[in-house]
BADO-726762 format. One record per residue (C-alpha): residue number from 1; residue in three letters; x, y, z. Coordinates in pm, 1 decimal. Layout:
REM residues N
<site num="NUM" residuo="ala" x="X" y="Y" z="Z"/>
...
//
This chain:
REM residues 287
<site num="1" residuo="unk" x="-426.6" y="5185.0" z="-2881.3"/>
<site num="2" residuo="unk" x="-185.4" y="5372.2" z="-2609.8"/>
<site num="3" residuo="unk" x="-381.8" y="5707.8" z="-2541.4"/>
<site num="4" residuo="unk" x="-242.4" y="6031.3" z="-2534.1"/>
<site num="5" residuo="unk" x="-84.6" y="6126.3" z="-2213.2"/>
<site num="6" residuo="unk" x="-305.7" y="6381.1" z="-2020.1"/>
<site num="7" residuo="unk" x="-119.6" y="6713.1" z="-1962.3"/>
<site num="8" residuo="unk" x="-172.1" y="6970.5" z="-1708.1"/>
<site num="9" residuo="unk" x="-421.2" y="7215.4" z="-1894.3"/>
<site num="10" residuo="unk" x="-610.5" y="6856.1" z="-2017.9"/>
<site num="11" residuo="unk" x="-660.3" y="6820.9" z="-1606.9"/>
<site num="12" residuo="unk" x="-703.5" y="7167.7" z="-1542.5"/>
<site num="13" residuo="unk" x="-969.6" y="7168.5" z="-1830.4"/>
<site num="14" residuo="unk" x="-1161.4" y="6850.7" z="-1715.0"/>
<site num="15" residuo="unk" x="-1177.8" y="6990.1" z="-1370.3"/>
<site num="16" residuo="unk" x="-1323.7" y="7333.0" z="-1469.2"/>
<site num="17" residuo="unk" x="-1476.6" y="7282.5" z="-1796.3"/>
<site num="18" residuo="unk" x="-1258.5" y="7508.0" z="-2004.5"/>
<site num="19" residuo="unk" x="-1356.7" y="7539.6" z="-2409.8"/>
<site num="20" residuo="unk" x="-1142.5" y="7511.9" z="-2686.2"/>
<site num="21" residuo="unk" x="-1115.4" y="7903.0" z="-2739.9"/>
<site num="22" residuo="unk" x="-967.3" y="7872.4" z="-2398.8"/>
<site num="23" residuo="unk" x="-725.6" y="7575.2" z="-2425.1"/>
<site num="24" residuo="unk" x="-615.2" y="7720.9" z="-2766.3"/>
<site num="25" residuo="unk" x="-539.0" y="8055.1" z="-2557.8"/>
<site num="26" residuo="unk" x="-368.9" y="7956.3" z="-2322.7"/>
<site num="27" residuo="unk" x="-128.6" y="7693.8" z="-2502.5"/>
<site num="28" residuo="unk" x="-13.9" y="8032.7" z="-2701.4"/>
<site num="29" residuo="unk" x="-0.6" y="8243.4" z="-2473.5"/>
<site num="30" residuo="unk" x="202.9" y="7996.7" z="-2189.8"/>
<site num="31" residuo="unk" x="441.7" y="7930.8" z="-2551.4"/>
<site num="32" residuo="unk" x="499.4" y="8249.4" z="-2615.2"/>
<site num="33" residuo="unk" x="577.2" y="8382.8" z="-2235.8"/>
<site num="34" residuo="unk" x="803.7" y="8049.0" z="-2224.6"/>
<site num="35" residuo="unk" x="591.0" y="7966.3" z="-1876.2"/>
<site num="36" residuo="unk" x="408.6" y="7627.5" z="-1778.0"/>
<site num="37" residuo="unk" x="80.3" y="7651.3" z="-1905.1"/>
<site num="38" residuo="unk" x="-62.9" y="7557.3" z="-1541.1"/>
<site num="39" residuo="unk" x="167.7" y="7843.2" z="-1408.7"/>
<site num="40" residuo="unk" x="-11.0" y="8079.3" z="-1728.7"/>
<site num="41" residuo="unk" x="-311.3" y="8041.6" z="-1568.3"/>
<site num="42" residuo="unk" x="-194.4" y="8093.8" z="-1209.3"/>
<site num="43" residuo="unk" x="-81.5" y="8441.4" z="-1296.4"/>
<site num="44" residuo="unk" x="-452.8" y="8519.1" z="-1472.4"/>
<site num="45" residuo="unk" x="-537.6" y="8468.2" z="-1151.0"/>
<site num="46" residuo="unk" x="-796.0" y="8115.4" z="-1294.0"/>
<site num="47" residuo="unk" x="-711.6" y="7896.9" z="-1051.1"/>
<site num="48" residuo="unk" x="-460.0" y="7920.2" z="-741.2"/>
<site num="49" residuo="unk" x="-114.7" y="7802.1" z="-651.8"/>
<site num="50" residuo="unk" x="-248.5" y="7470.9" z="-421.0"/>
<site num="51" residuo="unk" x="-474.1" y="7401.9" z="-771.9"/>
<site num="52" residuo="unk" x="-181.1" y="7414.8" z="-1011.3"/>
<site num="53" residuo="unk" x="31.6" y="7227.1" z="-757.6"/>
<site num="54" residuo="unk" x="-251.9" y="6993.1" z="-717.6"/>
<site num="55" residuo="unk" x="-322.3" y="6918.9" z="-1118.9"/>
<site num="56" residuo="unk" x="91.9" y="6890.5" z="-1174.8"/>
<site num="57" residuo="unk" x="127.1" y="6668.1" z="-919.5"/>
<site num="58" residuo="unk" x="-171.7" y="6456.0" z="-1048.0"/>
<site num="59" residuo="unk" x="-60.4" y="6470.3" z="-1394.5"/>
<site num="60" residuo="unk" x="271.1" y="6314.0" z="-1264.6"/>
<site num="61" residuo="unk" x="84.8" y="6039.7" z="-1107.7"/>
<site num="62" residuo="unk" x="-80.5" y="5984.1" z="-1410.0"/>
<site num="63" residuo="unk" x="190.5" y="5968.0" z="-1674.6"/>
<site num="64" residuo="unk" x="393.0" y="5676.0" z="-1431.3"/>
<site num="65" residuo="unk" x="27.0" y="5492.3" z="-1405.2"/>
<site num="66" residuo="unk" x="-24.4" y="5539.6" z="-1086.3"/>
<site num="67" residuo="unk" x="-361.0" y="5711.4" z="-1082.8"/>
<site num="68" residuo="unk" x="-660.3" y="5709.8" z="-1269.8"/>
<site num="69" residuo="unk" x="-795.8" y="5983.5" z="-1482.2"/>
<site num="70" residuo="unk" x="-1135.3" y="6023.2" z="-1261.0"/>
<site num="71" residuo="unk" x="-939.4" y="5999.6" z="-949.1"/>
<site num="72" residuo="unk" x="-712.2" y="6278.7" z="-1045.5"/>
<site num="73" residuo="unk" x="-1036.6" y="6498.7" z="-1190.0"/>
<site num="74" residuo="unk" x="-1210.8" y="6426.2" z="-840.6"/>
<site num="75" residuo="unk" x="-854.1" y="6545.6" z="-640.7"/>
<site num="76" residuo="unk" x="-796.7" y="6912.2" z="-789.6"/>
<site num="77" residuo="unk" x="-1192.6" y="6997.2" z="-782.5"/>
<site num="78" residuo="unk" x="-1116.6" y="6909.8" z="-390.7"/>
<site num="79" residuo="unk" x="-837.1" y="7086.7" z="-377.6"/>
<site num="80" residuo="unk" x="-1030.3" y="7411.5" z="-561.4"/>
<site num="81" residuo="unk" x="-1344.0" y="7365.4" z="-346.0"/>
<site num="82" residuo="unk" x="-1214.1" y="7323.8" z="14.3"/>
<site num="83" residuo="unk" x="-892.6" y="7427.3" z="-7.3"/>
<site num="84" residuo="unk" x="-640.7" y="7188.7" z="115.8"/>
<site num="85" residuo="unk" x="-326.7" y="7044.1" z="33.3"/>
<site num="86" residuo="unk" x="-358.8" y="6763.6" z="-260.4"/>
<site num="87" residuo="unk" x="-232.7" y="6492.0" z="-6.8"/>
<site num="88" residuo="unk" x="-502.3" y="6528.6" z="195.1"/>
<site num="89" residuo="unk" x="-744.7" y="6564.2" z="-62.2"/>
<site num="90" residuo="unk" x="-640.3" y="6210.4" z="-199.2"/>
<site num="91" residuo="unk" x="-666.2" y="6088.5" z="171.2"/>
<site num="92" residuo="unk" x="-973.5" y="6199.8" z="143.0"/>
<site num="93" residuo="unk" x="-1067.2" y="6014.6" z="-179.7"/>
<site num="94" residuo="unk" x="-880.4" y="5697.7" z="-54.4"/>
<site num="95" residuo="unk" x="-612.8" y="5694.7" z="-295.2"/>
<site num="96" residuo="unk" x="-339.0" y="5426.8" z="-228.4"/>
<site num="97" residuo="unk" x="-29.7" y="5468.3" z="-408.5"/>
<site num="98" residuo="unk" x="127.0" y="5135.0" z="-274.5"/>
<site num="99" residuo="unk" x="-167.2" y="4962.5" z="-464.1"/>
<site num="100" residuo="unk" x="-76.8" y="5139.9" z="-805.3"/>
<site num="101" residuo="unk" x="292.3" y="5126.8" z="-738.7"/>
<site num="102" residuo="unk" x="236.4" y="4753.8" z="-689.1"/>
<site num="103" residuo="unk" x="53.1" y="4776.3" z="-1000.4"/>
<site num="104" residuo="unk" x="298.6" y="4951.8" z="-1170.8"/>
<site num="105" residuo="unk" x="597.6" y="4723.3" z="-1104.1"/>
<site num="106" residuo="unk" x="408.2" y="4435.2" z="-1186.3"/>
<site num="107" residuo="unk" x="301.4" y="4497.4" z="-1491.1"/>
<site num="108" residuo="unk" x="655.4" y="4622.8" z="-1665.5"/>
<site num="109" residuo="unk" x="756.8" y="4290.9" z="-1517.7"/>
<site num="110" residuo="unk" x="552.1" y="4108.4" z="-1718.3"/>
<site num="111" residuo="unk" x="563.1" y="4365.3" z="-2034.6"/>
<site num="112" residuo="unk" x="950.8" y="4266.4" z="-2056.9"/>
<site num="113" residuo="unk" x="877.2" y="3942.5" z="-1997.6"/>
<site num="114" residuo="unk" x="671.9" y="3902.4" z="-2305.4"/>
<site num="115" residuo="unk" x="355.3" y="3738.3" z="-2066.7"/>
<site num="116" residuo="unk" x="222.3" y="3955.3" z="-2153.2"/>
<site num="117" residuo="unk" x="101.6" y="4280.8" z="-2494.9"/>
<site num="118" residuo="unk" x="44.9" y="4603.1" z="-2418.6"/>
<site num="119" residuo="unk" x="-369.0" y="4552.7" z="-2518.0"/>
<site num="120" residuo="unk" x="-372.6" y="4310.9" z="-2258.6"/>
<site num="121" residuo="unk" x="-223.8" y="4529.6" z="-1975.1"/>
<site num="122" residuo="unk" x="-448.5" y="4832.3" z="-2087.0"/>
<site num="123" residuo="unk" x="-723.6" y="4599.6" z="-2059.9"/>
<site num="124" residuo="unk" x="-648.6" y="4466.8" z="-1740.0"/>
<site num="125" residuo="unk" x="-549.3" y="4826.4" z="-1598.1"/>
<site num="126" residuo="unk" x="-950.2" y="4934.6" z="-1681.3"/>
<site num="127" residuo="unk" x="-1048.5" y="4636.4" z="-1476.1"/>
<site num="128" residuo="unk" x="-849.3" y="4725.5" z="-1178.0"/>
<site num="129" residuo="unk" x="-906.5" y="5054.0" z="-1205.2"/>
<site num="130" residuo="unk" x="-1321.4" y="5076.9" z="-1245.1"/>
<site num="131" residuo="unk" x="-1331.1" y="4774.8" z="-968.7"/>
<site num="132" residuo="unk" x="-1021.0" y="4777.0" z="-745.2"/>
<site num="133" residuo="unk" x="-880.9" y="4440.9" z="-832.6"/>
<site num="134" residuo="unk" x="-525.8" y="4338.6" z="-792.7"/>
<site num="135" residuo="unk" x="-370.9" y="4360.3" z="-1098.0"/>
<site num="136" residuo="unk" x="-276.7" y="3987.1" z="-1171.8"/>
<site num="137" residuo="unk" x="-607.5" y="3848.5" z="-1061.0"/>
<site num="138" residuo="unk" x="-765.9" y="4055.7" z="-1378.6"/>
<site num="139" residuo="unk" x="-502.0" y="3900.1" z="-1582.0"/>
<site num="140" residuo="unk" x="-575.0" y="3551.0" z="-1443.8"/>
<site num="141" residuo="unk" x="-987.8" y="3654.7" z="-1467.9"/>
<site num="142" residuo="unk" x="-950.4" y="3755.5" z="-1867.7"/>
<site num="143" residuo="unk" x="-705.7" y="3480.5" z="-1887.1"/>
<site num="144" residuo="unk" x="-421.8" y="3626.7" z="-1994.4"/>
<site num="145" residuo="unk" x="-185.3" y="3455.2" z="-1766.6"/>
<site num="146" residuo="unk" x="-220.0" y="3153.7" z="-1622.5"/>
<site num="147" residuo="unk" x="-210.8" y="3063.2" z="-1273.8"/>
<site num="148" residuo="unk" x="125.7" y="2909.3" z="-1247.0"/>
<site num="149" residuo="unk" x="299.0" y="3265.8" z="-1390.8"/>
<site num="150" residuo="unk" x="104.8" y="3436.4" z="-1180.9"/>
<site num="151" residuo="unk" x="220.8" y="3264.0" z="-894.7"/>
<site num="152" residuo="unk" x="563.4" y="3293.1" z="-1010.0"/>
<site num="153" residuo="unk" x="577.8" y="3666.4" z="-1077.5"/>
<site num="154" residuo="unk" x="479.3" y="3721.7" z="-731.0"/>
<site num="155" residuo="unk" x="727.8" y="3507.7" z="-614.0"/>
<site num="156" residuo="unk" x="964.3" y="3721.0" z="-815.0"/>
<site num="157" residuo="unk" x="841.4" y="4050.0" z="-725.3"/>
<site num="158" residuo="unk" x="893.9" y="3962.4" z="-358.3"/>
<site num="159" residuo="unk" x="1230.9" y="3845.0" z="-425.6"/>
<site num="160" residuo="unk" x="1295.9" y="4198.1" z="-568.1"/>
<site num="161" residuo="unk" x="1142.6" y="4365.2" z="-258.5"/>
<site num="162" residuo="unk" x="1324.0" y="4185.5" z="-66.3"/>
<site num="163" residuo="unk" x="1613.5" y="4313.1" z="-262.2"/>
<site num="164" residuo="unk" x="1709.4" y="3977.2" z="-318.7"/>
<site num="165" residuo="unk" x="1727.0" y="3963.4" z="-702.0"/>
<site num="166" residuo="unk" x="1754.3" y="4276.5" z="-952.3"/>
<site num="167" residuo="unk" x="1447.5" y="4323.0" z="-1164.9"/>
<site num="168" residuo="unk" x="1636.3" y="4262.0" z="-1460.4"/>
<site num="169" residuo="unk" x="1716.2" y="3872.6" z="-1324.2"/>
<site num="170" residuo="unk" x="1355.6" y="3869.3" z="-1208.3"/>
<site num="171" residuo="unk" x="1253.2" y="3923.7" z="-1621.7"/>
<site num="172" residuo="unk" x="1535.1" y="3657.6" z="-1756.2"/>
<site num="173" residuo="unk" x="1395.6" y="3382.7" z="-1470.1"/>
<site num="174" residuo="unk" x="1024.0" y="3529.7" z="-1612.6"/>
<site num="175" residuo="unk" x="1135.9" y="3462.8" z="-1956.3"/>
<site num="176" residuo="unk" x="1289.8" y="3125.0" z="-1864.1"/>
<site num="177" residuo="unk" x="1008.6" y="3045.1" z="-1717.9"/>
<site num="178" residuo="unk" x="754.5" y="3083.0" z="-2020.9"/>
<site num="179" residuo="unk" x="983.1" y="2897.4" z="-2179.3"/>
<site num="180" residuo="unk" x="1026.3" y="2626.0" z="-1966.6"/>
<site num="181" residuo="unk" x="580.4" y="2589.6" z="-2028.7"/>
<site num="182" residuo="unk" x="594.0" y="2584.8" z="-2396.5"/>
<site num="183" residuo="unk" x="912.8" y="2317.1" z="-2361.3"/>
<site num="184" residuo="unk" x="711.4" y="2093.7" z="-2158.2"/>
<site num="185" residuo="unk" x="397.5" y="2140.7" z="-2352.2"/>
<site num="186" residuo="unk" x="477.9" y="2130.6" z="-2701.8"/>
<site num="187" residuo="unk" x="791.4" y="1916.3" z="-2707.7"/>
<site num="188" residuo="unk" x="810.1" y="1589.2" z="-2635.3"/>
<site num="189" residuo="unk" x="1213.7" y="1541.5" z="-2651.8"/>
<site num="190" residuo="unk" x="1309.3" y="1536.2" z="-2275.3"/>
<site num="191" residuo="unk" x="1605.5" y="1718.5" z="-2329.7"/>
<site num="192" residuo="unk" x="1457.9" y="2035.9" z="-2466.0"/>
<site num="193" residuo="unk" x="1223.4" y="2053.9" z="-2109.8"/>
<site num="194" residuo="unk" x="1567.8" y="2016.3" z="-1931.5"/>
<site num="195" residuo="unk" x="1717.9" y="2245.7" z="-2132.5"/>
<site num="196" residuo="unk" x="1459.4" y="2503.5" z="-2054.4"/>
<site num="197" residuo="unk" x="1479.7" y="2417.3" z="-1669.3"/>
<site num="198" residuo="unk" x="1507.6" y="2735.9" z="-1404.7"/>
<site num="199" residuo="unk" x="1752.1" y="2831.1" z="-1201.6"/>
<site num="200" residuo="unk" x="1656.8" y="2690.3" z="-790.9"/>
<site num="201" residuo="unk" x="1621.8" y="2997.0" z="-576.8"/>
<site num="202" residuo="unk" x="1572.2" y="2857.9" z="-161.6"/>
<site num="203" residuo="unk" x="1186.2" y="2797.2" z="-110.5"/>
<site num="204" residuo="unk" x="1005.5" y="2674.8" z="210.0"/>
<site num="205" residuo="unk" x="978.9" y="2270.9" z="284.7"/>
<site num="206" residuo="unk" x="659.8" y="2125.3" z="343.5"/>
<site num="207" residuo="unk" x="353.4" y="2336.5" z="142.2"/>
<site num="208" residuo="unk" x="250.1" y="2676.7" z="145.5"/>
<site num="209" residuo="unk" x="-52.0" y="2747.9" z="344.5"/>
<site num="210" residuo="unk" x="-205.2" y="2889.8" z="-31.5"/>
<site num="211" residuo="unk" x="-88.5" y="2624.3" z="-219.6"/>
<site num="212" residuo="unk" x="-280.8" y="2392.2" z="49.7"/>
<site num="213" residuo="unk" x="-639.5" y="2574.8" z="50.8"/>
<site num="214" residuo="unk" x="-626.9" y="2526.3" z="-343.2"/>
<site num="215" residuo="unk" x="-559.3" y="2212.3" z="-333.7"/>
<site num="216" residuo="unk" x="-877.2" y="2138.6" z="-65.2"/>
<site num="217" residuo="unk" x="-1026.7" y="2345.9" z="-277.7"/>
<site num="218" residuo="unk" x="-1130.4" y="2536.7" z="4.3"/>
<site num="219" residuo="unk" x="-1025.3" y="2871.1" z="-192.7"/>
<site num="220" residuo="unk" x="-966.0" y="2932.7" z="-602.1"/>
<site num="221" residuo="unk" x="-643.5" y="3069.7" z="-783.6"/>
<site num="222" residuo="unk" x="-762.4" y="3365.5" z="-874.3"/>
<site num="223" residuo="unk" x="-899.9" y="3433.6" z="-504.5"/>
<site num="224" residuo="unk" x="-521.7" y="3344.3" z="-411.2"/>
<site num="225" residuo="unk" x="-316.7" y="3541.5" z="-617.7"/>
<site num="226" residuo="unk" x="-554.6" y="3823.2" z="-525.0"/>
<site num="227" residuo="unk" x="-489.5" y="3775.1" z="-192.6"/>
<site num="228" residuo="unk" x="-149.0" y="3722.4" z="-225.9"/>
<site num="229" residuo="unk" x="-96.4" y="4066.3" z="-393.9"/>
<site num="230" residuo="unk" x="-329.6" y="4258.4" z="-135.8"/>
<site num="231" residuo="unk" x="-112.9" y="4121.2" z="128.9"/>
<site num="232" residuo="unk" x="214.2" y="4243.6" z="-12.2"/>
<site num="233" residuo="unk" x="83.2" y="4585.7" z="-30.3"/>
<site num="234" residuo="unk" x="-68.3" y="4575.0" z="324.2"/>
<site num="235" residuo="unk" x="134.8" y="4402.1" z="508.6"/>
<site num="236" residuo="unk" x="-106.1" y="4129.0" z="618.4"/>
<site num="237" residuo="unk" x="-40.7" y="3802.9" z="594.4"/>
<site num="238" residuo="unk" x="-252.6" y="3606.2" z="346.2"/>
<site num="239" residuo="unk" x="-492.6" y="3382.1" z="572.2"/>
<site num="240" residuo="unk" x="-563.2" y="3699.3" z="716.0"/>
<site num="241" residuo="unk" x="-678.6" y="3919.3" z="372.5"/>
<site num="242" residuo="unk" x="-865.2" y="3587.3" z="274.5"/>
<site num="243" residuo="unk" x="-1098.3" y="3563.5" z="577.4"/>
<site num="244" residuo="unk" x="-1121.6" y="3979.8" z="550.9"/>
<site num="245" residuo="unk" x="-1235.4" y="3918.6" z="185.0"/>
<site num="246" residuo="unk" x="-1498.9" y="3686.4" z="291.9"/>
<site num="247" residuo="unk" x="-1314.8" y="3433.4" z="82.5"/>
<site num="248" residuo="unk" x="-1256.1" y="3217.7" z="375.8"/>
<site num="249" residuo="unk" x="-1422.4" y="3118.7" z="719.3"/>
<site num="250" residuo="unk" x="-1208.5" y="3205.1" z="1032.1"/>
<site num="251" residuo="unk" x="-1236.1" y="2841.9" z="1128.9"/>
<site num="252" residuo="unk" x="-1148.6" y="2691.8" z="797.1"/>
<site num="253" residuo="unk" x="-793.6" y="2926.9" z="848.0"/>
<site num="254" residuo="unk" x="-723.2" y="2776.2" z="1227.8"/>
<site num="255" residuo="unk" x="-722.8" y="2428.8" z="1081.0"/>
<site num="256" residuo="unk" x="-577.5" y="2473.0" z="745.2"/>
<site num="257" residuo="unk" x="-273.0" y="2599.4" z="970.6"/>
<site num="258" residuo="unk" x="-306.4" y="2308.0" z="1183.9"/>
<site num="259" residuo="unk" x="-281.3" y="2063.1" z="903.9"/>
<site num="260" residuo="unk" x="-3.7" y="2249.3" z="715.0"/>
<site num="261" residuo="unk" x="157.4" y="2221.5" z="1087.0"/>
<site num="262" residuo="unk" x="166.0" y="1885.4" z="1066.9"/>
<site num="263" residuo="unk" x="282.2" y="1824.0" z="723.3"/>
<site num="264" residuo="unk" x="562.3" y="2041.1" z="805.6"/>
<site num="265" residuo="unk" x="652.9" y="1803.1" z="1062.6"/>
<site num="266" residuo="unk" x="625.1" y="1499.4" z="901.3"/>
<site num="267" residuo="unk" x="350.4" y="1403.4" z="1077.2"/>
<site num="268" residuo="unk" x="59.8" y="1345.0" z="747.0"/>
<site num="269" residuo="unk" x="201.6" y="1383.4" z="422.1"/>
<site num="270" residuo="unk" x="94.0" y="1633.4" z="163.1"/>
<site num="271" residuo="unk" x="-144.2" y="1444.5" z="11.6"/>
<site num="272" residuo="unk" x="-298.8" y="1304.5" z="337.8"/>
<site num="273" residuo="unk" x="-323.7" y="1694.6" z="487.6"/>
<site num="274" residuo="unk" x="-544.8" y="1784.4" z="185.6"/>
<site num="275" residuo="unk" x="-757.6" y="1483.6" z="226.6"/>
<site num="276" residuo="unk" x="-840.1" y="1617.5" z="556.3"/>
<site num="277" residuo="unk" x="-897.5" y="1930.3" z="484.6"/>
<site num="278" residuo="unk" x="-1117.9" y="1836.5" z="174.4"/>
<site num="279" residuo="unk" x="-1348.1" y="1670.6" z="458.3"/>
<site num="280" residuo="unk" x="-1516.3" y="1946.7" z="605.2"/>
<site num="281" residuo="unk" x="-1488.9" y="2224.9" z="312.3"/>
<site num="282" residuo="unk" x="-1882.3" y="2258.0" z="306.7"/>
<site num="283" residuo="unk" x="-1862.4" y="2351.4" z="671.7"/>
<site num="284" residuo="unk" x="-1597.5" y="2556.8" z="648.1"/>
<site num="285" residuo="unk" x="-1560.1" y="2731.2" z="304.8"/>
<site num="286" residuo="unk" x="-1762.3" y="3060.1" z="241.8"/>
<site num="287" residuo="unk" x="-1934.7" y="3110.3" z="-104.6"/>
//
């Protein structure tokens, strides 16, 4: 069930423990003097101007999902206790709005796709929340999406970064995508798979350096598509978040490159670059 969006004197409340005689006061009196409730209690002189600056900038955040409830609690008592602007308060805290934004876009993506219910993002949305987890790799962890649209909405989101597509094309090729699945899966006439085909957008020759360490099994999906989304938002390159997650040995990266090197230059094939790579995964691979 969607919960009631948190407002200003909710924060304000949480933060210093108002009662209900108090709430109930101060939603009249801020009515009748046609004033912001947070701005009410700014001229009682309850809390100062960097506290209700801090709490309607929070609620903000919270209403376009881009901060938890705690988080936001945990800023404005900051703010009130030391005194400083709420930026650096959620500096302080280590809040990363890139990660929630990423979050954010993601998840309407797949809402208007239809990948995916609104229980299932709320669900998900705990998950990352309480643990820090990039959103899809909950979804892929609860199973709620499956590896290959997973892989595919991050293609698409990257394509809209990249201002390459419009979000709205990104939801039809989404769409067409599901489709596409269920075609190939429940039909057996040929044509309605073809039917359901997607439009080609340009992707790399040879094999993607992720696609290759799942294939070795030298990494899983979910560790992928995890890795994949922390690298968008940091701007590291996925090898790299990988061995910095411990998912991966340094050495098992060097010559994972080195055989996707040579298989995109025609030196082993696909299926021979795996083989070798599947050799030494006990050395290599971290648990």
């Amino acid at each position: 069930m969607q919960r009631a969006l948190t407002t200003v004197c909710d924060l304000l409340s949480s933060c210093f423990s108002l009662t209900s005689e108090d709430l109930a006061r101060i939603n009249l009196a801020s009515a009748e003097s046609g004033i912001t409730q947070g701005e009410f209690l700014f001229r009682e002189g309850a809390v100062s101007a960097h506290v209700v600056r801090a709490a309607i900038l929070c609620q903000l955040f919270m209403k376009e999902r881009l901060m938890p409830r705690q988080l936001a609690i945990s800023a404005v008592q900051l703010v009130s206790q030391i005194n400083v602007p709420i930026e650096e308060a959620l500096s302080k805290l280590g809040w990363d709005r890139a990660y929630y934004e990423n979050i954010r876009q993601m998840s309407e993506l797949l809402l208007k796709s239809a990948l995916i219910d609104e229980s299932a993002k709320a669900l998900a949305y705990e998950l990352c929340f309480d643990n820090r987890l990039p959103f899809l790799a909950a979804l892929v962890q609860r199973q709620a999406v499956t590896g290959a649209h997973a892989d595919y909405a991050l293609t698409l989101q990257h394509l809209i970064l990249r201002g390459s597509i419009s979000f709205d094309r990104a939801v039809e090729l989404l769409k067409k995508h599901k489709k596409s699945d269920a075609a190939s899966i429940g039909s057996k006439d040929d044509s309605a798979a073809e039917e359901a085909t997607l439009p080609e957008f340009p992707v790399p020759k040879g094999i993607r350096l992720g696609e290759l360490l799942v294939a070795a099994a030298l990494v899983t999906s979910v560790q992928l598509i995890a890795a994949v989304e922390k690298g968008r938002i940091r701007g590291q390159l996925v090898g790299e978040i990988l061995v910095d997650d411990g998912a991966l040995s340094a050495d098992a990266l060097e010559h994972a490159l080195t055989v996707q090197k040579k298989i995109d230059n025609g030196i082993v094939s696909i299926e021979e670059g795996v083989t070798e790579l599947v050799g030494p995964r006990e050395t290599f691979a971290r648990r």
